[in-house]
VOMI-601436 format. One record per atom (N, C-alpha, C): residue number from 1; atom name; x, y, z. Coordinates in Angstrom, 3 decimals. Each point is the difference from the previous one (the first is absolute). Layout:
N
     n   atom       east      north         up
   NUM     CA          X          Y          Z
...
This chain:
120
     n   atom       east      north         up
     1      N     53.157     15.500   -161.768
     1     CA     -0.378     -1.260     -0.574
     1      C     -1.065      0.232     -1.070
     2      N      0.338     -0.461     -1.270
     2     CA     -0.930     -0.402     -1.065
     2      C     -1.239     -0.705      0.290
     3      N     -0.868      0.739     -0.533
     3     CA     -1.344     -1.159      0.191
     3      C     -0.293     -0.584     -1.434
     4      N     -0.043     -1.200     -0.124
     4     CA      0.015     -1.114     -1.024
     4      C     -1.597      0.244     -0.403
     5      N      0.047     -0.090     -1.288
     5     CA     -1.448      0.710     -0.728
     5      C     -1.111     -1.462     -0.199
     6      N     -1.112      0.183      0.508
     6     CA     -1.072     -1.014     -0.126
     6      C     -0.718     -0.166     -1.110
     7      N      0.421      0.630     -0.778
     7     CA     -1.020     -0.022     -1.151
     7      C      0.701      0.802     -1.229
     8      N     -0.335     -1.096     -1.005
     8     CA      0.530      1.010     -1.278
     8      C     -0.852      0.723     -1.194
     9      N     -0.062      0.981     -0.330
     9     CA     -0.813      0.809     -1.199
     9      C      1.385      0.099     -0.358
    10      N     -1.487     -0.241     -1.666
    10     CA      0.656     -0.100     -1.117
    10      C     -0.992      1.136     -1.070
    11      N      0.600      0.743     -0.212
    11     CA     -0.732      0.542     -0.836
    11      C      0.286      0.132     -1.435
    12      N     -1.152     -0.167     -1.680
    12     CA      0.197     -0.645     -0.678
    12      C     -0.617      1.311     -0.871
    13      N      0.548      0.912     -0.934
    13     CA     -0.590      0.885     -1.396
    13      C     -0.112     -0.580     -0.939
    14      N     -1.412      0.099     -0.253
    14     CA     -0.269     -0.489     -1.262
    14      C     -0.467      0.917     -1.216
    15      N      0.387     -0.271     -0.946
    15     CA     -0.537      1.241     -1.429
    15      C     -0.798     -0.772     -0.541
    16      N     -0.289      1.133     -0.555
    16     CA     -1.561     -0.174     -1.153
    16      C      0.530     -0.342     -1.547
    17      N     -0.372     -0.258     -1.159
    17     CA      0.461     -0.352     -1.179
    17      C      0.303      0.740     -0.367
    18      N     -0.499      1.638      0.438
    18     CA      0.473      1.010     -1.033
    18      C      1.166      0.934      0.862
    19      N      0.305     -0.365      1.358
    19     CA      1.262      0.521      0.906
    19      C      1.003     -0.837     -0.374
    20      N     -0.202     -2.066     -0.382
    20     CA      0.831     -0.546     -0.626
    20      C      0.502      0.090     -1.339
    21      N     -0.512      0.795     -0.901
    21     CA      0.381      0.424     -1.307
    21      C      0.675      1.370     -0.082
    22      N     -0.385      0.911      1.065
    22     CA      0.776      0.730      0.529
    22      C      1.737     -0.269      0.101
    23      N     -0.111     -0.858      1.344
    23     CA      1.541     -0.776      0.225
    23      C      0.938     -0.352     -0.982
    24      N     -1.320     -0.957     -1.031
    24     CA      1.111     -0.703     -0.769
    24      C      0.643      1.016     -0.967
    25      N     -0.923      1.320     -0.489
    25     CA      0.701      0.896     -1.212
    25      C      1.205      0.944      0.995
    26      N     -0.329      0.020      1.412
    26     CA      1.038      0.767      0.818
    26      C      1.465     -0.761     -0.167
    27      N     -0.429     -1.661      0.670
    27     CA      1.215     -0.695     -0.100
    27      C      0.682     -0.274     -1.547
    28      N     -0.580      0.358     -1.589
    28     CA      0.565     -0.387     -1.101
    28      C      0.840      1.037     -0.058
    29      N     -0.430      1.457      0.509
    29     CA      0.507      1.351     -0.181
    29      C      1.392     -0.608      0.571
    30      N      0.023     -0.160      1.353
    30     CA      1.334     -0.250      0.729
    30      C      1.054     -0.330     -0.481
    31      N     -0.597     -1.335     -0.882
    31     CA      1.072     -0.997     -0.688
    31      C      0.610      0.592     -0.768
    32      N     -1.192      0.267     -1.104
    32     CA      0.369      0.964     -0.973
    32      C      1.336      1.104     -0.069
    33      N     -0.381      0.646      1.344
    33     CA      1.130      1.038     -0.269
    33      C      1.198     -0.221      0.685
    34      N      0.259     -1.092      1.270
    34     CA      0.973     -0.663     -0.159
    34      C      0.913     -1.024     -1.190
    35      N     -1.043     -0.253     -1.117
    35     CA      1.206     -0.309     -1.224
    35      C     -0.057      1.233     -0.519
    36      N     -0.791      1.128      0.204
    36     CA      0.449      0.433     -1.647
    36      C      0.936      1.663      0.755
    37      N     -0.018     -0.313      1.291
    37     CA      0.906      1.249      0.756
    37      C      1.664     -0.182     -0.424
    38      N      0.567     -1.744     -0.117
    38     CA      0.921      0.175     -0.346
    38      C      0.787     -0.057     -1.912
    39      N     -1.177      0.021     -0.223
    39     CA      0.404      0.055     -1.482
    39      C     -0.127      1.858     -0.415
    40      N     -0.890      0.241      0.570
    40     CA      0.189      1.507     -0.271
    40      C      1.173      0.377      0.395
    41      N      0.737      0.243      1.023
    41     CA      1.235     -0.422      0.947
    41      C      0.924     -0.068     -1.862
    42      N      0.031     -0.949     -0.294
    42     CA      1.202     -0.506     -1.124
    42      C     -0.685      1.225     -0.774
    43      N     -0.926      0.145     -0.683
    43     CA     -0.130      0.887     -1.026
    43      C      0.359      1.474      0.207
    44      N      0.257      0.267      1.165
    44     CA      0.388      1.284      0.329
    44      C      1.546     -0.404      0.196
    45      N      0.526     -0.594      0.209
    45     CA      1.609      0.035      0.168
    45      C      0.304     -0.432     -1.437
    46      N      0.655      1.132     -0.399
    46     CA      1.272     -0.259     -1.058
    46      C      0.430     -1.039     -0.308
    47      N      1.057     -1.020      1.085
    47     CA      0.769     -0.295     -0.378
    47      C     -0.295     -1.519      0.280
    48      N     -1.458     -0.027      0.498
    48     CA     -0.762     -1.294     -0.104
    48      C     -0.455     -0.139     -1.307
    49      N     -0.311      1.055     -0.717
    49     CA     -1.093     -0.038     -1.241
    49      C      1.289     -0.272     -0.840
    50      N      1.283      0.413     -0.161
    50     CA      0.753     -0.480     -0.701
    50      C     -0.076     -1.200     -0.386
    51      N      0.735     -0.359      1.798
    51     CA     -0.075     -1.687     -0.014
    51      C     -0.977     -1.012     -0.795
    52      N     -1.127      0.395      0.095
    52     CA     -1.105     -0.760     -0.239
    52      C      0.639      0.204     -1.474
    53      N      0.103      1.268     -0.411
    53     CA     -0.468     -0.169     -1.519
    53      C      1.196     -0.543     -0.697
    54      N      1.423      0.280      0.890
    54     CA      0.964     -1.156     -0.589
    54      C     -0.311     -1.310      0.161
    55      N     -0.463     -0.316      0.947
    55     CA     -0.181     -1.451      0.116
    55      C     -1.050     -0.481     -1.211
    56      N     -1.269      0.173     -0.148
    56     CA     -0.704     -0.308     -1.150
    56      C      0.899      0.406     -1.602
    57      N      0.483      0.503      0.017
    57     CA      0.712      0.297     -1.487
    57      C      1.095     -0.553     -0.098
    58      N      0.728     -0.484      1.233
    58     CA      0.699     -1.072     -0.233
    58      C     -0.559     -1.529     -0.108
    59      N     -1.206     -0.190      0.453
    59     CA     -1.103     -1.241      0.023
    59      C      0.101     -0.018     -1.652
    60      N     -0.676      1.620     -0.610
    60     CA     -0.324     -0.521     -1.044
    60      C      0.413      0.064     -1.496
    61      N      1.432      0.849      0.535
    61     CA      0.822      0.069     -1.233
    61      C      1.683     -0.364      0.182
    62      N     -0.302     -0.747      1.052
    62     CA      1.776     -0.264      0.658
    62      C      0.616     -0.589     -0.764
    63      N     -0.511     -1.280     -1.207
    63     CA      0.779     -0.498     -0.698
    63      C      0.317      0.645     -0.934
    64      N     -0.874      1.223     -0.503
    64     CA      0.747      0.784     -1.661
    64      C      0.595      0.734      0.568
    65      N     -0.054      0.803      1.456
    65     CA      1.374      0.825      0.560
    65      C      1.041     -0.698     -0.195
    66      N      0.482     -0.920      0.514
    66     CA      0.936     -0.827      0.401
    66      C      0.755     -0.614     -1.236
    67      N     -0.744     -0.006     -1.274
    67     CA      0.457     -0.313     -1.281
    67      C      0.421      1.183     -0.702
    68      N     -0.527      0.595     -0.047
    68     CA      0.456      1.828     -0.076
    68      C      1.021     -0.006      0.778
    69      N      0.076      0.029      1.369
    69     CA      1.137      0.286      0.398
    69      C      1.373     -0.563     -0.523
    70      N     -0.536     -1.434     -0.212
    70     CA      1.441     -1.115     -0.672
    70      C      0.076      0.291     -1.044
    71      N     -0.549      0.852     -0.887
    71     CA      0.438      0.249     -1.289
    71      C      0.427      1.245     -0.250
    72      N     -0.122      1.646      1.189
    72     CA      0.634      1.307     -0.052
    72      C      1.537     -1.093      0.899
    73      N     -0.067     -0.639      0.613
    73     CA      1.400     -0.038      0.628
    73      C      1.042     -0.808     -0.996
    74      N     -0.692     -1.007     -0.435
    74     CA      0.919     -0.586     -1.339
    74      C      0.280      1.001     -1.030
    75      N     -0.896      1.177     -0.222
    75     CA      0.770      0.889     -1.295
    75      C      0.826      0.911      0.465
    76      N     -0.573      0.162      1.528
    76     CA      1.045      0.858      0.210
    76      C      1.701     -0.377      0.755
    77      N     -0.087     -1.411      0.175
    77     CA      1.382     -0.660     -0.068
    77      C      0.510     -0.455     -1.595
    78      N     -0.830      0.588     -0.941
    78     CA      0.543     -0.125     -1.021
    78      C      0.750      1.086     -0.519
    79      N     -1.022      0.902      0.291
    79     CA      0.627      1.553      0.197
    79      C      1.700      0.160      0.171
    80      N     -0.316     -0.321      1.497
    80     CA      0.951      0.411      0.301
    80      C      1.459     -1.044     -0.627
    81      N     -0.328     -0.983     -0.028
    81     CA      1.176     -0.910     -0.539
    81      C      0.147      0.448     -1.154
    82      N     -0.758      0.741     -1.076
    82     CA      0.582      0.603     -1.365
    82      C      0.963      1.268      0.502
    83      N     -0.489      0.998      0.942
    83     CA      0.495      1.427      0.305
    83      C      1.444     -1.007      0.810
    84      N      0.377     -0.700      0.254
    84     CA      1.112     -0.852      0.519
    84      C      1.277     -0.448     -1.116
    85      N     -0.758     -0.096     -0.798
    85     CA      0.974     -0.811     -0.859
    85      C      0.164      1.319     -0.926
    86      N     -0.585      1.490     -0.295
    86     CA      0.354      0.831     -0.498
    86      C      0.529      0.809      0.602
    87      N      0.322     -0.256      1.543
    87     CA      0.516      0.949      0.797
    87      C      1.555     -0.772     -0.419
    88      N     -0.093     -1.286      0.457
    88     CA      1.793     -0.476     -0.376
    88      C      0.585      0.449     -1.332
    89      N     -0.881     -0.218     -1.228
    89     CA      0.458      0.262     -0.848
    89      C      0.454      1.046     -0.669
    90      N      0.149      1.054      0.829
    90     CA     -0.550      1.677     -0.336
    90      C     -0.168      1.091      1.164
    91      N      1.021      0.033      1.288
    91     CA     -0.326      0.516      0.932
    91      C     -0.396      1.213      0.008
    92      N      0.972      0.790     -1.197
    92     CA     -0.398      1.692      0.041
    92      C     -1.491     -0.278     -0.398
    93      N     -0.756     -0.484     -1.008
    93     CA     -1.009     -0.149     -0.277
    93      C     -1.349      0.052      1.578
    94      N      0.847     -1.036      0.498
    94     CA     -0.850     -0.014      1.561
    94      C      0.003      1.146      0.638
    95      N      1.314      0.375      0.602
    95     CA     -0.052      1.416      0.350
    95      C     -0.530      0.795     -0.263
    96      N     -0.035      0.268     -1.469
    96     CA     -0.692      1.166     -0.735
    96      C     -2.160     -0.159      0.417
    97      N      0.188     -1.616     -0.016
    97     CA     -1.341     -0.055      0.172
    97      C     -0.856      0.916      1.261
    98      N      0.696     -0.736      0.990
    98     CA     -0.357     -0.198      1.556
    98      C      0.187      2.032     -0.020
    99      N      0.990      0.396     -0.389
    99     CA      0.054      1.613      0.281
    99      C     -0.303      0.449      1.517
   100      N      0.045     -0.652      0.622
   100     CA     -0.168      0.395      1.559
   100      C     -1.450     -0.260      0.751
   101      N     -1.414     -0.691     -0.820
   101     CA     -0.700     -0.336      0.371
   101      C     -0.558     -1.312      0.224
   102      N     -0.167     -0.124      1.287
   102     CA      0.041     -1.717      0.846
   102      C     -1.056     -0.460     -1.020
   103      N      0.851     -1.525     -0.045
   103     CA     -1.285     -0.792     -0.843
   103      C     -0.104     -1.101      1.140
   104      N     -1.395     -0.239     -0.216
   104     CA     -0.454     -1.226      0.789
   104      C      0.298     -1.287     -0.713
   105      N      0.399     -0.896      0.451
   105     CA      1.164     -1.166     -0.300
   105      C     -1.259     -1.343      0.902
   106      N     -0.233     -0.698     -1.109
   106     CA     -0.575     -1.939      0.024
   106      C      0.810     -0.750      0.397
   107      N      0.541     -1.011      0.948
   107     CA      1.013     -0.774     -0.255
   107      C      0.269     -0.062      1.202
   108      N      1.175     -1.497     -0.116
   108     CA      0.405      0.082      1.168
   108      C      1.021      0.690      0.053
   109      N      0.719      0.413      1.217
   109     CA      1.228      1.064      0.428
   109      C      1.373     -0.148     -0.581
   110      N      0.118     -1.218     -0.597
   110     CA      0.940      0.357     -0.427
   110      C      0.315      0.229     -1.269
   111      N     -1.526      0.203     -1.072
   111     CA     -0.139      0.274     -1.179
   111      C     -0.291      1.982      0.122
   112      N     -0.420      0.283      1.236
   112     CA      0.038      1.607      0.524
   112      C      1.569      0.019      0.277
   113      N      0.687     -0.250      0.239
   113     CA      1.678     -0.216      0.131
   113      C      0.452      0.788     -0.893
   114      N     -0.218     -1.103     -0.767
   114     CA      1.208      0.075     -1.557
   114      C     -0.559      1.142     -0.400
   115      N     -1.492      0.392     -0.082
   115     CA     -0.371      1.260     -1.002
   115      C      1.143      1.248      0.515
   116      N     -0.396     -0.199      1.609
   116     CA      0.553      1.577      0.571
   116      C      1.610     -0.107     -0.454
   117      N      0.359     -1.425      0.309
   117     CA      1.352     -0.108     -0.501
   117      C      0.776      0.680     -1.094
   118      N     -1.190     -0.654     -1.232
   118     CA      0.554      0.404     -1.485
   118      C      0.087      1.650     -0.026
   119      N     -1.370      0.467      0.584
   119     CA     -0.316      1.359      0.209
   119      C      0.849      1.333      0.460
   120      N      0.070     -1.004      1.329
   120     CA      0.451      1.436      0.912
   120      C      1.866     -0.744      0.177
């Protein structure tokens, strides 16, 4: 059988101003290196630091990529719709071109069709 306690102590530590200034630069340390443990973390991985740095360069140049991009893909469906209409008109010409080395082809598939068509 338990004996039920008559009395309670409480005991209470108290600091001085300069053990509490102590604490508080101990406890900023803590914080501190709980944020800055996981950012070091990203700066050492590769393929975080990528990320980051694609993500900001797409923040801050995504719209002249993206206009660039719409304007290499429009010349180069222009491209290819000229090398199209000189392939029909002129197959040995094509043949002779291509000589056995793959060209990379813009377009949709069935404008890659007809080339290999006229071609091969």
């Amino acid at each position: 059988m338990k004996i039920k306690p008559t009395q309670i102590i409480v005991h209470r530590i108290e600091f001085q101003q300069k053990e509490r200034e102590m604490l508080e630069g101990l406890n900023a340390a803590i914080i501190g290196s709980k944020i800055v443990t996981p950012f070091v973390e990203i700066l050492k991985d590769v393929s975080a630091m990528a990320s980051l740095v694609s993500i900001y360069l797409a923040y801050r140049y995504g719209e002249d990529v993206l206009d660039q991009m719409r304007e290499t893909y429009q010349s180069a469906q222009e491209v290819l719709a000229d090398g199209l209409k000189i392939a029909k008109n002129n197959k040995e010409i094509a043949k002779a071109a291509v000589g056995g080395i793959p060209i990379p082809f813009v377009g949709n598939l069935r404008q890659v069709y007809d080339v290999f068509d006229l071609i091969f």
